[in-house]
N, C-alpha and C positions, 0 to 999 in steps of 0.2 A: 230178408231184403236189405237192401245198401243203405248207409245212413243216408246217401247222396238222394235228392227229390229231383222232381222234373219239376213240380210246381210247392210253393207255397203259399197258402191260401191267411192271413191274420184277419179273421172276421170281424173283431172286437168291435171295430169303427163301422161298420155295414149295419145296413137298417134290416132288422129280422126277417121282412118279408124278403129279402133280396138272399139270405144266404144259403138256404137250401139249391134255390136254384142255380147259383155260384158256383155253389162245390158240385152236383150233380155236371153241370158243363164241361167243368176244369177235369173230374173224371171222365168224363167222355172222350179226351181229345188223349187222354193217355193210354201208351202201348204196354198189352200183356207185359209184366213184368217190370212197370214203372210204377212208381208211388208218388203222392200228394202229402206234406206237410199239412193239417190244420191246428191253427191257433185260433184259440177262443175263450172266453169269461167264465164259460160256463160249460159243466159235464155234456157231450153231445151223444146222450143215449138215443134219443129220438131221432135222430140222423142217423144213426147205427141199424136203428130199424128199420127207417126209413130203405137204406141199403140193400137188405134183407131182403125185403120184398121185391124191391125194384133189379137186385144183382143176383141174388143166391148166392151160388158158391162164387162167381165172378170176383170178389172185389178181397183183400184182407182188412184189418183193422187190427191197430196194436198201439197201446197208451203209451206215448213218451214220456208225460210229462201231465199227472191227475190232481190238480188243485193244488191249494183251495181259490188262487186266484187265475191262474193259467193251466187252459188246457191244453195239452199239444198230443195229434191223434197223426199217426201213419197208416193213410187209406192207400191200399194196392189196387192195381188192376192182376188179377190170375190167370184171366182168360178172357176174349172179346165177350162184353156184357151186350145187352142186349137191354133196351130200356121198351117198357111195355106198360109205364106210368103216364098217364096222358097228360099231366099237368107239370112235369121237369121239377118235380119238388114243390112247386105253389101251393099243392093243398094243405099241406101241413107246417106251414113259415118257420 
């Protein structure tokens, strides 16, 4: 994928319960074959899961940038996703 994003997301300052849902939006609004920059404090494995389940093969993910203070994650869209999570990320902040 292109280094160029359609969006970048710096979560660091967002109150936790707001960022799942954040990022799940900002991929939503993105076309097959665009990507999302995220920045954040902390490793985002459980967002990666989170993904998983809610995207399957839909979405990529590829570490730019793995600590120990900044995280920087390039999430793709691969193919139109389909969200089938009832809560947009909220259940797991």
């Amino acid at each position: 994928m292109s280094a160029e994003f359609a969006a970048t997301l710096d979560i660091r300052q967002i109150a936790p319960h707001q960022r799942h849902p954040m990022i799940f939006n900002s991929f939503e609004t993105l076309q097959p074959g665009q990507s999302l920059q995220l920045i954040n404090d902390h490793d985002p494995k459980p967002l990666y899961e989170q993904f998983q389940i809610r995207s399957g093969d839909a979405f990529s993910w590829a570490y730019l940038e793995a600590g120990p203070e900044v995280w920087r994650v390039q999430i793709g869209k691969t193919t139109a996703a389909t969200s089938d999570c009832c809560s947009g990320g909220a259940c797991c902040g």
